[in-house]
KEBAZA-787188 format. One record per residue (C-alpha): residue in one letter; x, z, y. Coordinates in steps of 0.001 Angstrom, whole numbers. Layout:
% residues N
SITE:a:X:Z:Y
...
% end
This chain:
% residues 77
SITE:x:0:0:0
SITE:x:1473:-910:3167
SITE:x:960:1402:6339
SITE:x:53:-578:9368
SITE:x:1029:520:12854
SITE:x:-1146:2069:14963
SITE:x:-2995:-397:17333
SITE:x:-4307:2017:20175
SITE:x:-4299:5980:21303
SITE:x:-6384:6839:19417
SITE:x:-5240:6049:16224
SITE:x:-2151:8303:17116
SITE:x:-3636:11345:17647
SITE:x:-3865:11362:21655
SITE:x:-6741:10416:23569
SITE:x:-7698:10293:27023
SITE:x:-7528:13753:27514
SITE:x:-4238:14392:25109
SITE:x:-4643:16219:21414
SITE:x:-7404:15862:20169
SITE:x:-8913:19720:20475
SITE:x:-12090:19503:18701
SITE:x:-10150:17973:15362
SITE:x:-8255:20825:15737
SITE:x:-10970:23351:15933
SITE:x:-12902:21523:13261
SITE:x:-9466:21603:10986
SITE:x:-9193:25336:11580
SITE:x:-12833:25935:10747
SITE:x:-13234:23950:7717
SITE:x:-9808:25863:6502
SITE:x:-10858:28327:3916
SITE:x:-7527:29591:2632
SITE:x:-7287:33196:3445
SITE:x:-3916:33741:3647
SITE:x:-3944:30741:6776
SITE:x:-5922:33221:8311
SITE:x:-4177:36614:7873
SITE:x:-1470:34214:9205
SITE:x:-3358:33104:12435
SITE:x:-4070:36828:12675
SITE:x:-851:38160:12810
SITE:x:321:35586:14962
SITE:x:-2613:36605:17411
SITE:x:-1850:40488:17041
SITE:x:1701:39938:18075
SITE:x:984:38079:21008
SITE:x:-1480:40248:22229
SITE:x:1236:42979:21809
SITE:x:4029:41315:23480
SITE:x:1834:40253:26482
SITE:x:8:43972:26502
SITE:x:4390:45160:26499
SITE:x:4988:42550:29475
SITE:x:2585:43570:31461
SITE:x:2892:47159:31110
SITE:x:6441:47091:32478
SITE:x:5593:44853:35106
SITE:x:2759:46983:36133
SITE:x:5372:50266:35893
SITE:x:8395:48079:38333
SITE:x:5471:46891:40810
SITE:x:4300:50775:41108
SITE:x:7969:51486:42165
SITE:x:7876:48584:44615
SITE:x:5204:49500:46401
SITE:x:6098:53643:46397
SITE:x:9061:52348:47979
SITE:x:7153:50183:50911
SITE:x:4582:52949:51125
SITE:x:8081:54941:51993
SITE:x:9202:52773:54632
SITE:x:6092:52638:56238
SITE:x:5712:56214:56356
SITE:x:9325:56448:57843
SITE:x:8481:54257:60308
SITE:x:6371:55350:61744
% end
């Protein structure tokens, strides 16, 4: 059998708008294997982690910033 090339976009997977996001969706929800999913999961978990980490300490250095305006302000006046 001899593979032809593709002939437009959408043959290759992009579209007007890029990827294709609904295949992909559809893909993901016709995927019954269980272990894809503890996968998915655990990938989701850790991101929500490292992003809940991230913006913990940036929350902690932007109280220090502003301590440290509030204290300039106060000096100055």
């Amino acid at each position: 059998m001899t593979r032809r090339a593709p002939t437009d976009q959408t043959e290759t997977g992009f579209g007007a708008d890029g990827w294709r996001l609904s295949s992909a969706v559809g893909r993901f929800g016709r995927d019954t294997s269980g272990a894809t999913m503890i996968e998915y999961g655990l990938i989701a978990g850790l991101t929500f982690l490292a992003i809940v980490g991230a913006l913990r300490y940036y929350a902690e250095r932007l109280e220090v910033m502003y301590q440290i305006i509030g204290a300039a302000v106060m000096k100055s006046t």
